[in-house]
C-alpha positions as CSV (number, residue, x, y, z in Angstrom):
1,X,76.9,123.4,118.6
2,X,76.0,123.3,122.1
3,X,72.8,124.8,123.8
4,X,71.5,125.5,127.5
5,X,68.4,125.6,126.9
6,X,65.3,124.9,124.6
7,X,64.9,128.7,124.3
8,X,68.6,129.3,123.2
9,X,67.8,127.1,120.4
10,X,64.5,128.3,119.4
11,X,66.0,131.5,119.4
12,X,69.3,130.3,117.1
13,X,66.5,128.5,114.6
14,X,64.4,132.1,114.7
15,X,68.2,134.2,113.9
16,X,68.4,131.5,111.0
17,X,64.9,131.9,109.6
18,X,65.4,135.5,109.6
19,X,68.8,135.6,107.9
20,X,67.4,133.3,104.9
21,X,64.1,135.7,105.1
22,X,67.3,138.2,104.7
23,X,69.0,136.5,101.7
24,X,65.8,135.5,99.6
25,X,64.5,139.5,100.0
26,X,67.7,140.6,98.8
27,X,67.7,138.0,95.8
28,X,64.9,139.5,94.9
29,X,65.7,143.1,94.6
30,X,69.0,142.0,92.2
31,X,67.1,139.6,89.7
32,X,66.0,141.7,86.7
33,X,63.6,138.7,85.2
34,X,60.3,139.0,87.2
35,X,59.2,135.2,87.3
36,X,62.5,134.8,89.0
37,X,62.2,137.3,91.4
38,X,59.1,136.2,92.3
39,X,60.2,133.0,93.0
40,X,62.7,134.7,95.4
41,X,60.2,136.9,97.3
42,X,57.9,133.8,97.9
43,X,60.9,132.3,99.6
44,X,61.4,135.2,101.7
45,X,58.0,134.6,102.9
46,X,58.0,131.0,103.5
47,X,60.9,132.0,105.9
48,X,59.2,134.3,107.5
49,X,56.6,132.0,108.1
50,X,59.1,129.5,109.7
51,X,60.1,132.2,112.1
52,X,56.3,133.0,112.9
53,X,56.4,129.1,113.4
54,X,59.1,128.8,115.5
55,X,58.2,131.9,117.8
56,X,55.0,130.3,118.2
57,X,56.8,127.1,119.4
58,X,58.8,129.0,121.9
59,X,55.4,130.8,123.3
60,X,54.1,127.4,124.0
61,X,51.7,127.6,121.7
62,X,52.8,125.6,118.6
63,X,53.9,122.2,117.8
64,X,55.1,121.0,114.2
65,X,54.9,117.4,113.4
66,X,56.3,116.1,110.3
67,X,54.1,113.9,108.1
68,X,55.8,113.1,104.6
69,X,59.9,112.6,103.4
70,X,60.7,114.8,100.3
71,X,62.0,114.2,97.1
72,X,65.8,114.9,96.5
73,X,66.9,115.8,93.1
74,X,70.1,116.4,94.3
75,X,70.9,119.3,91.5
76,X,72.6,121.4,94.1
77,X,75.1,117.8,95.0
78,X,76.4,118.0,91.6
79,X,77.1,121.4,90.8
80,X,79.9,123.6,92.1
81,X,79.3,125.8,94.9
82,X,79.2,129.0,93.0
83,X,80.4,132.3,95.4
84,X,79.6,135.7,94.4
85,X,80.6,139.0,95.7
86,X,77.8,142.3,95.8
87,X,79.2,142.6,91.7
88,X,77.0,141.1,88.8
89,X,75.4,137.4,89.2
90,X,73.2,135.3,87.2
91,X,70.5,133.1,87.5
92,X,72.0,130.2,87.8
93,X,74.4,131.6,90.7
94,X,71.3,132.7,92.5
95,X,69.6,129.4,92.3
96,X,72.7,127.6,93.3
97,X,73.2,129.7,96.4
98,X,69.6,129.2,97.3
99,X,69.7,125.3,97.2
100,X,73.0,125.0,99.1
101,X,71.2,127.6,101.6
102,X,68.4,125.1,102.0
103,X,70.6,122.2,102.2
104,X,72.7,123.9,105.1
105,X,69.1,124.5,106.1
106,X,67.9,121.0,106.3
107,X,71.3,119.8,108.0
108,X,70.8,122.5,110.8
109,X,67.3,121.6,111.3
110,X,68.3,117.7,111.1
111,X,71.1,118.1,113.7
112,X,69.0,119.9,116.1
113,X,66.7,117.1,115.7
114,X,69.3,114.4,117.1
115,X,70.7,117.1,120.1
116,X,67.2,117.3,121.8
117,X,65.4,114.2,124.2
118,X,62.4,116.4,124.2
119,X,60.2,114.4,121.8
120,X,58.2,117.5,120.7
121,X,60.9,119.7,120.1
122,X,63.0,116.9,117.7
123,X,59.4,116.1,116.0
124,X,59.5,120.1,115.2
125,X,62.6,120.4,114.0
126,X,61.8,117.1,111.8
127,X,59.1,119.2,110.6
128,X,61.4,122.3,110.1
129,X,63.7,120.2,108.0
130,X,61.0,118.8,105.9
131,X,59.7,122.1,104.7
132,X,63.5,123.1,103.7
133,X,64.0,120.0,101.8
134,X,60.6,120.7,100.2
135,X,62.4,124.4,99.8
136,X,65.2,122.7,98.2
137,X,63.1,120.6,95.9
138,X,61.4,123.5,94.4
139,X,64.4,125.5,94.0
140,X,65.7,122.2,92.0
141,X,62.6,122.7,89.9
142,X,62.6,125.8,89.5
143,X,66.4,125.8,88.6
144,X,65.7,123.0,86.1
145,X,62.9,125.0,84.4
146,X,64.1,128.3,84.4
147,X,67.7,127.7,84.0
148,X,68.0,124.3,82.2
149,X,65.6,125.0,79.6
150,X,67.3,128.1,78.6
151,X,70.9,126.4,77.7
């Protein structure tokens, strides 16, 4: 992926913040227990807080640095990448397709990090792909206490 010019990719990382802000809202409104869709609405928001982030990075006004590495529990590396269709999905499905969103997530983030020579953009998208591993890590929790627990 190829970009020519900081704004083109700030503006690619703000599409892809708003598309998982997307895909955690509409989690939400199909999960029928309420912890779990609560646990998808305050997904949607940290996403939405990642584009609020990012514009504020592209107005100049914003940089992120990144300050701690995240666990892995590496769930999502070890389960099959469960597909659905708009038809009937469970828990587990939607858990599964949030962590493999948030892995896709951190790699994006990652691999912006290594196209850029501008030191304060690559420390922001460090940062970026921190708070989706972090993402990812909690969905692994969450997964293991939610869905684990119950089989």
């Amino acid at each position: 992926m190829k970009f020519d010019s900081v704004d083109a990719v700030l503006d690619f990382a703000i599409s892809k913040e708003e598309d998982a802000a997307d895909f955690y809202t509409q989690m939400a409104a199909r999960m029928s227990k309420p912890n779990i869709k609560d646990i998808f609405e305050r997904f949607a928001l940290e996403e939405k807080s990642h584009k609020a982030k990012l514009e504020q990075v592209k107005a100049g006004n914003l940089l992120l640095t990144s300050k701690q590495k995240i666990l892995d529990l590496k769930i999502v590396d070890v389960m099959v990448d469960n597909r659905f269709d708009d038809g009937d999905f469970d828990v587990q499905d939607a858990m599964l397709a949030a962590m493999n969103s948030e892995k896709a997530s951190f790699k994006l983030y990652t691999d912006l990090a290594n196209s850029t020579d501008d030191a304060g953009l690559k420390e922001t998208f460090l940062a970026l792909a921190q708070e989706e591993a972090k993402h990812k890590l909690q969905f692994e929790i969450d997964y293991d206490d939610h869905v684990f627990q119950e089989n």
